[in-house]
C-alpha positions, 0 to 999 in steps of 0.5 A: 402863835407858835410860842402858844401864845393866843393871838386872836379869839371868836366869842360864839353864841353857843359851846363850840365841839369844833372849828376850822381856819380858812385861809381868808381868817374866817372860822367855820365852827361846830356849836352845840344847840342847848337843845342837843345837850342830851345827845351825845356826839351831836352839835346841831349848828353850823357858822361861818364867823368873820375875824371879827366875829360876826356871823356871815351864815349857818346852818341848823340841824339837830341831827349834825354830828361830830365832824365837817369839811370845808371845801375849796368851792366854801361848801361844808360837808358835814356828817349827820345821824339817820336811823338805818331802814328795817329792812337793813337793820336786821341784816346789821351783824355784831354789836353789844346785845344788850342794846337790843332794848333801843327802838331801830338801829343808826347810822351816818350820812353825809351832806353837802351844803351850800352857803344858802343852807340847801344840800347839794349832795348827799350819801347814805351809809345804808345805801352803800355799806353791805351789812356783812363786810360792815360788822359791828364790834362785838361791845359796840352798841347795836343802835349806832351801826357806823358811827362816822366819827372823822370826814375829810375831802380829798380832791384827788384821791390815791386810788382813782385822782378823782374827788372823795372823801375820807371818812372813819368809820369807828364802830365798824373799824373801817376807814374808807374813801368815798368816791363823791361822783357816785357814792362807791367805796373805792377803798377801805381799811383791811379788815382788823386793821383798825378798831374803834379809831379816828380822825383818818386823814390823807398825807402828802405821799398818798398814804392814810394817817389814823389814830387807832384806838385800839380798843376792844380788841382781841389779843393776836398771839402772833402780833404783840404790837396790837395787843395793848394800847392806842396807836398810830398807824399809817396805811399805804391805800395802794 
């Protein structure tokens, strides 16, 4: 409540990373699968429990990641590593060199899935992102090229009043919003602007709110605001 006080709690089978409150009283739960343990940032489990806790459906995957949205048809969409194509991967600039060691290069896609469990959409990083506009921070690992670490839908975006969603790039500093009829990137963070951030969300006056790590990044000599720290930044997409 909003003295802090818990008024209501769900025991789950597994750890939960994260949790969503619909407006029905149901909670829509990332869990950890045992079997993820060894990978860090995977969860592996998608559930729908009622107040009770009762477990309404879900959806397995060992490869679920980090973050999801629910959307108003009560689809979830969710992030999920893949490992990026050879052919791209060796277009892929920057990164930390001694990762090299590591067998192929990863990244995200993103899947929408439906309260059966099939996918119903989905987008590929590698088919969309170019490898030179996409550079890896320099002391980032080379084998997580995106590392999507934050998805939100938008049912209208500030761009184009169309469907996307928001997502937050972390390794290449980019935050970007997707168009979902067609998978384009219609907008994204200027270059520089961010550095390993997360959790890009949309505000109410079509402006993007980040949390800015801010971490990695090169002193600039002539802006002292972005030289030590995290920070909060909101960006103004138009």
């Amino acid at each position: 409540d909003l003295f802090g006080n818990p008024v209501h709690k769900w025991k789950t089978e597994y750890a939960p990373f994260y949790a969503v409150l619909k407006k029905n009283g149901n909670l829509v739960a990332a869990l950890i699968d045992p079997a993820n343990n060894l990978n860090p940032g995977s969860t592996g489990i998608i559930q729908e429990l009622d107040w009770s806790g009762n477990v309404l459906w879900e959806y397995k995957n060992k490869n679920l990641k980090l973050d999801f949205d629910v959307l108003p048809n009560g689809n979830v969409a969710a992030v999920i590593g893949e490992e990026v194509p050879a052919n791209i991967a060796k277009k892929i600039k920057g990164g930390f060199p001694e990762a090299e060691s590591f067998q192929g290069i990863f990244s995200e896609a993103i899947i929408e899935i439906n309260k059966e469990g099939k996918i119903v959409w989905t987008w590929h990083a590698y088919r969309h992102l170019d490898p030179d506009e996409y550079m890896l921070n320099s002391l980032s690992l080379r084998r997580s090229w995106t590392h999507a670490n934050s998805i939100k839908y938008i049912e209208k975006d500030p761009i184009n009043n169309e469907e996307a969603f928001l997502v937050s790039l972390r390794n290449v500093g980019r935050a970007v919003l997707i168009k979902k009829k067609d998978g384009s990137i219609i907008w994204k963070s200027p270059e520089s602007m961010l550095s390993l951030q997360h959790d890009a969300t949309l505000l109410s006056n079509g402006n993007i709110l980040v949390f800015d790590n801010n971490m990695f990044r090169e002193p600039s000599p002539s802006d002292f605001r972005v030289q030590f720290g995290s920070r909060v930044v909101e960006i103004n997409p138009r």
